[in-house]
N, C-alpha and C positions, 0 to 999 in steps of 0.2 A: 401669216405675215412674216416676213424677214427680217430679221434683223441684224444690225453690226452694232457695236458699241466698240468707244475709244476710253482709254483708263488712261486718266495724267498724271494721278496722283500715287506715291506709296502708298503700302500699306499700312506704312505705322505714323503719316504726316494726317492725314483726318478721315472721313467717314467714307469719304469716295470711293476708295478702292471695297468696301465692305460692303455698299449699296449696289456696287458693280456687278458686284458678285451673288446678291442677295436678286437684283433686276437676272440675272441670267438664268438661275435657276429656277425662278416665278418664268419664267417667257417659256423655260424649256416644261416645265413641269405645266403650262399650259398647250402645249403642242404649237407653238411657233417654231420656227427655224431662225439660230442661230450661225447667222454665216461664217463670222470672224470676230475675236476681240483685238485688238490693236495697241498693247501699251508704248507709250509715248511718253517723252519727258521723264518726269521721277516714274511715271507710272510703271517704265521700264522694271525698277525694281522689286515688282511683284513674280516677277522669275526669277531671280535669285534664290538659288537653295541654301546661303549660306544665310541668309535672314534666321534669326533666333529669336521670338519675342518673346517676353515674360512670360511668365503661366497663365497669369492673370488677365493675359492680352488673345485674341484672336489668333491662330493663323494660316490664312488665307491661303498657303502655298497649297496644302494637303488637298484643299477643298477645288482649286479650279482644276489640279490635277485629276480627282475623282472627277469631275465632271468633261473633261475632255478624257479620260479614260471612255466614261460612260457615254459621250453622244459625239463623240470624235469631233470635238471643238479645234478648231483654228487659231491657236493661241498665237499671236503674233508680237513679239518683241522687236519696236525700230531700232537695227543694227546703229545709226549712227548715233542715236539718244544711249541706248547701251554702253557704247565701249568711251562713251563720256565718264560713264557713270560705274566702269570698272563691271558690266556682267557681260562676258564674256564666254560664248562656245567651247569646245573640245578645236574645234578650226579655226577659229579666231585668235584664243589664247597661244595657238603655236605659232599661226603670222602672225602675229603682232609681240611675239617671244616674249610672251607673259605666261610666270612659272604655274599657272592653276585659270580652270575652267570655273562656273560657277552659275552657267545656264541651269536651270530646272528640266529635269526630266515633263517631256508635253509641249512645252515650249519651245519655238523657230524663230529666228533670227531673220529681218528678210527688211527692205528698203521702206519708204512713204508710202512706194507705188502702190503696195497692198494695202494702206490705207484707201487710194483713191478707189482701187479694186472692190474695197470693201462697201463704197458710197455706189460705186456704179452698179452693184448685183443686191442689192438690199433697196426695201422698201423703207427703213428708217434707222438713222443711226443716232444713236443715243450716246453724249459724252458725260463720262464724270472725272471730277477734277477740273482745275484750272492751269 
């Protein structure tokens, strides 16, 4: 089966973004196909590289990174939730003449449209966050 998933949430705002990620490598580690992840809203913030959390705490960046290393995931950051939200490309941050980038290596930058993309070539899409 196929699937998309949408992430709304950060990663350090509640469980969503850690079940997202926990849902994607059970799907993959089952032999589904994963088509696309879509972060949206704060979800955006789980590509930022400049994220630090405590020791104590999870972090999530390393880990979707190995796993779009590993099965060439479609990490999709919505460009306009984004540059709300200050994470910003190497191309971005120079039109928009802001002195520092802060996307995540793995991660692309790219409109909604690839969300609808993501609904119309998938058998199910699974959101977490609100």
């Amino acid at each position: 089966m196929k699937f998309s998933l949408a992430v709304y949430a950060a990663p350090h705002s509640s469980q969503s973004a850690a079940s997202a990620l926990r849902f994607a490598q059970a799907l993959l580690g089952q032999g589904h196909e994963l088509y696309r992840v879509f972060f949206y809203c704060d979800g955006v913030h789980n590509g930022s590289s400049l994220a630090t959390p405590p020791q104590d705490e999870p972090d999530l960046l390393p880990a979707w990174q190995a796993l779009q290393a590993e099965h060439g995931l479609d990490l999709v950051i919505c460009i306009a939730a984004a540059q709300r939200r200050g994470v910003l490309s190497d191309s971005e941050a120079r039109r928009l003449e802001r002195p520092a980038a802060n996307l995540a290596e793995g991660f692309v930058l790219a409109g909604l449209g690839q969300l609808a993309d993501a609904v119309a070539h998938s058998d199910r899409l699974v959101t977490f966050g609100s």
